[in-house]
N, C-alpha and C positions, 0 to 999 in steps of 0.2 A: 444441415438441419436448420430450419426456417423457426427462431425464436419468437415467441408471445409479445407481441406488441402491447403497452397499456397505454391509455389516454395521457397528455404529459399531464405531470403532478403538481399544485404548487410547491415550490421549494418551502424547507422546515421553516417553521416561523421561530426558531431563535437560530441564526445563523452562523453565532460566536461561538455557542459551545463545541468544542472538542468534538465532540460527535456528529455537531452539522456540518463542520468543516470537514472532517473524514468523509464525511457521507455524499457530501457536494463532490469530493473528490473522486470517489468511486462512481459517481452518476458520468462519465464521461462525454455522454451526448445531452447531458443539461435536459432530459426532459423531467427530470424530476424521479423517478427511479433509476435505482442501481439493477441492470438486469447483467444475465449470465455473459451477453457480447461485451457489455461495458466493462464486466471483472477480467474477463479475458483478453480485452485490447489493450489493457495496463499489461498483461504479460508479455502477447506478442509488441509491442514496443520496447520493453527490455530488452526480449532477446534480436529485433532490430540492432537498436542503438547499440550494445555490444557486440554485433557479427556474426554471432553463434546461429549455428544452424539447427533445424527443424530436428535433427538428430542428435544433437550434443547430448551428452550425458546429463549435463546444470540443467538445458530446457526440458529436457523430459523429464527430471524431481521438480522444476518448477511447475510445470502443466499439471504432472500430479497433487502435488500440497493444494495448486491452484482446487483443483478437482473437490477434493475432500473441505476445504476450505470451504467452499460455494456449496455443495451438496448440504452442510452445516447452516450456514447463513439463508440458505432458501429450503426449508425445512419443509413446507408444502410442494415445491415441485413445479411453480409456476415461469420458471425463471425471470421473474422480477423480485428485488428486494424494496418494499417501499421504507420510506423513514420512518413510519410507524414500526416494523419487522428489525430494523437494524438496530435501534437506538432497546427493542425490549429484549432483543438474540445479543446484543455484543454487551462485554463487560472482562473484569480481571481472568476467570476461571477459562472462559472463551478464547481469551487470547493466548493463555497461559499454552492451553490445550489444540490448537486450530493456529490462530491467526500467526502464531511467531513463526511456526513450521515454514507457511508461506509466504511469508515478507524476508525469514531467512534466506528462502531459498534464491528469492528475486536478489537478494544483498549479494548472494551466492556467485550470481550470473554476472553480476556486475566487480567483484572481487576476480580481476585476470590473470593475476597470477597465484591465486589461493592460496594467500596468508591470512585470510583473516581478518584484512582489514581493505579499506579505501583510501585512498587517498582523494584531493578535490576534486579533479577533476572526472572521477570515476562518480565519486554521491553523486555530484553534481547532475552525471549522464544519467543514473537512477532515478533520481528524483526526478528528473525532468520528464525521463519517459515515464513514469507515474501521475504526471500529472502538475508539479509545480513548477511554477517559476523556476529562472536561473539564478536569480539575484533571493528569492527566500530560499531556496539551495544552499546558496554561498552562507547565508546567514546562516542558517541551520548548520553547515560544516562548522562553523564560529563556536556554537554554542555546543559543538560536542566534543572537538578538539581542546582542550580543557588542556591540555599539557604544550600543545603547540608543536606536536611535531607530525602535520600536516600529514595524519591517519584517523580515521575514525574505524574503529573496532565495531567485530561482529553484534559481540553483548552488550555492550552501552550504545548501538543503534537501536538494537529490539526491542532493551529497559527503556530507551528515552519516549520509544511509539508505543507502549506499554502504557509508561507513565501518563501520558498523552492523552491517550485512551479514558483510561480510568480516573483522570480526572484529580493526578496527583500532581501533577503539576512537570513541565517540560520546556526547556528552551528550545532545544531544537523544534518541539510541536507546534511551539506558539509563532518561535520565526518561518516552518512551513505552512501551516495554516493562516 
């Protein structure tokens, strides 16, 4: 299926907030919306970078959450989300409801032996195929590994991009973005 193409966008004009920096980051081809191919090549990178195949059980709850996720965030049907639609559709209740589902599920794919948690050099392959840096990765494992034994847990990765979000404040957000 042959997605909607829109003219590129200027990028938000406050670039620091929490939410332009998510939103930069979901825009994967930089044209200035976030559309349906750009939400979905964050997944299929995922399940890339971890091996998993088109059939695995992880990528097919991830495809899904993705599914429901997007159908949510692009509420008209046009599949683009511009930074006007993101920054008025996203918030605590959102995320609570929608977004953790999906970002769980990616954590999911990247947790290989399913305990629960990460170790570095697993965030690191997530993050990365999501979109960040290797080195605000590494930071980001810094500021969530809080006890130091080189794990970062399902639930304080979600609160921390929660937190993030909504603008309560997050190390790990501030060192990925």
């Amino acid at each position: 299926m042959t997605l909607p193409r829109t003219a590129p966008q200027a990028p938000p004009t406050d670039p620091i907030t929490p939410k332009a920096r998510i939103y930069a980051m979901l825009d994967t081809d930089g044209d200035g919306v976030a559309s349906r191919h750009d939400y979905f090549v964050r997944i299929e990178k995922a399940r890339q970078a971890t091996g998993r195949g088109h059939d695995d059980p992880l990528v097919i709850a991830a495809l899904a959450t993705g599914e429901r996720a997007w159908a949510a965030m692009d509420a008209n049907g046009d599949g683009v989300m511009t930074y006007q639609e993101y920054i008025s559709w996203v918030d605590a209740e959102k995320f609570d409801n929608i977004c953790q589902y999906a970002l769980g599920a990616l954590f999911d794919l990247a947790d290989a032996d399913q305990d629960g948690a990460l170790d570095r050099p697993q965030f690191t392959m997530l993050r990365q195929a999501l979109g960040n840096r290797a080195d605000n990765a590494d930071a980001a494992f810094d500021a969530l590994d809080s006890d130091g034994d080189g794990r970062v847990g399902r639930g304080e990765y979600l609160a921390s991009i929660r937190a993030y979000v909504t603008g309560d404040g997050s190390p790990m957000g501030d060192a990925l973005y």
